[in-house]
C-alpha positions as CSV (number, residue, x, y, z in Angstrom):
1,X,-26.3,-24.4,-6.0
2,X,-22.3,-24.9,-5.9
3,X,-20.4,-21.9,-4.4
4,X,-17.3,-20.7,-5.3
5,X,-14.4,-20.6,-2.3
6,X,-12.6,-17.5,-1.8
7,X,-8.8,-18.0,-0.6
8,X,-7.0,-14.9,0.6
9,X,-3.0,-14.9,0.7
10,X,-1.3,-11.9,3.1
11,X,1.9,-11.4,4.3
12,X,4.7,-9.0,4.4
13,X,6.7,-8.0,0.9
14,X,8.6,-10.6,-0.3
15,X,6.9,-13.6,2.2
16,X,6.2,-15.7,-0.4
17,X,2.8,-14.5,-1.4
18,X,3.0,-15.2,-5.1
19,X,5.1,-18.7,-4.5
20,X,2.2,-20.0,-2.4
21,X,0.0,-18.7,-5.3
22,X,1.6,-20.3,-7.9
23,X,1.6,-23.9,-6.2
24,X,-1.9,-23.8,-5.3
25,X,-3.0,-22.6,-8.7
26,X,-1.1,-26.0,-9.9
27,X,-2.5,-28.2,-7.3
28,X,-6.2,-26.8,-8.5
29,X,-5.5,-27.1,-11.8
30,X,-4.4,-30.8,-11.5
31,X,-8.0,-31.3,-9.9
32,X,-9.0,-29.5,-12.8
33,X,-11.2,-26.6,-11.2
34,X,-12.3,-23.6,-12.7
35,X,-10.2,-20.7,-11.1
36,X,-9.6,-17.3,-11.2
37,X,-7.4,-14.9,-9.6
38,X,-7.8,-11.8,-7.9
39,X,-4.7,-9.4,-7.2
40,X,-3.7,-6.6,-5.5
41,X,-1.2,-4.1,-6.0
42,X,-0.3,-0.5,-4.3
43,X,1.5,0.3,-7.5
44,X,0.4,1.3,-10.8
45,X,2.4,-1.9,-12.2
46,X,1.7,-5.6,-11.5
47,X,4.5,-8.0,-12.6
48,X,3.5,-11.0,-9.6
49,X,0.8,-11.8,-12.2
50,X,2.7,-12.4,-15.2
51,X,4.6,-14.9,-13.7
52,X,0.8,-16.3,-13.6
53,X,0.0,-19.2,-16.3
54,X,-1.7,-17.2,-19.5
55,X,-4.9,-18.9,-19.4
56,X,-5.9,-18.0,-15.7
57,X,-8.4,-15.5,-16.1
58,X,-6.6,-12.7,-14.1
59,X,-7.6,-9.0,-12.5
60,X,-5.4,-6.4,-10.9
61,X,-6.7,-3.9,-8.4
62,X,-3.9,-1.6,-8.5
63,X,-3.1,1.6,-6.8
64,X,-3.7,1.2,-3.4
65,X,-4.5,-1.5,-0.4
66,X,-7.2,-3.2,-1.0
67,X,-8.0,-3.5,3.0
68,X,-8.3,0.4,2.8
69,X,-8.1,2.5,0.1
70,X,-8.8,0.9,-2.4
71,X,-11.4,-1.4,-0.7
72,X,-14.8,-0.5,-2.3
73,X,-13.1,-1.9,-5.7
74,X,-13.2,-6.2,-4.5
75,X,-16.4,-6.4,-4.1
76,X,-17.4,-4.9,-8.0
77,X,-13.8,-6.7,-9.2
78,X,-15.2,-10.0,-7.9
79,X,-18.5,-10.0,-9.0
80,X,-17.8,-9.4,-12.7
81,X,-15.1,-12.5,-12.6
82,X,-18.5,-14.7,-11.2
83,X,-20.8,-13.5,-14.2
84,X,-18.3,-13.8,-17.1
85,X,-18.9,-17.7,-15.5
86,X,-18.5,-20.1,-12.6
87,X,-15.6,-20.4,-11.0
88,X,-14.5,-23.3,-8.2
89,X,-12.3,-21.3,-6.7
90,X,-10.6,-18.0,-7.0
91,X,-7.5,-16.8,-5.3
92,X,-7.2,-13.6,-3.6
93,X,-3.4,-12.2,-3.3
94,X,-3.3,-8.7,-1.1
95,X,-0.6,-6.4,-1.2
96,X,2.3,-6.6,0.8
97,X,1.4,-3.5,2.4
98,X,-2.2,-4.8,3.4
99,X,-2.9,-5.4,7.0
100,X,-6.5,-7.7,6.6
């Protein structure tokens, strides 16, 4: 049975979260694995993800840090990204307020 590996990014606002995202998104994509992506807002708003490519399947847990109040969301989030279909890997960004 293949498993799917689970990458979290943290860091403080604006420590280059999203960039990191972005290039390993590319690099997985050149290796052509399946991936999705898993992010995490404390606002009601997301724009990090549109600067995401279109066809990266994509959900926001907004509205609070998913390390604490908003926690009991991942777990439900993640599993209906892994049966829509398999994926190879998918990439977790936390908010900048998160402290994993």
């Amino acid at each position: 049975m293949k498993k799917t590996k689970l990458f979290l990014l943290s860091g403080f606002l604006g420590s280059g979260k999203t960039s990191l995202l972005k290039t390993l998104i590319s690099d997985s994509l050149k290796k052509t694995e399946q991936i999705a992506v898993l992010m995490n807002e404390a606002g009601s708003l997301n724009f990090d993800s549109e600067q995401l490519p279109s066809h990266i399947p994509k959900r926001d847990i907004l509205n609070g840090c998913m390390c604490c109040s908003v926690q009991g969301l991942v777990a439900p989030t993640l599993l209906a990204l892994l049966q829509e279909r398999f994926f190879d890997v998918i990439f977790i960004e936390a908010s900048g307020l998160a402290i994993p």
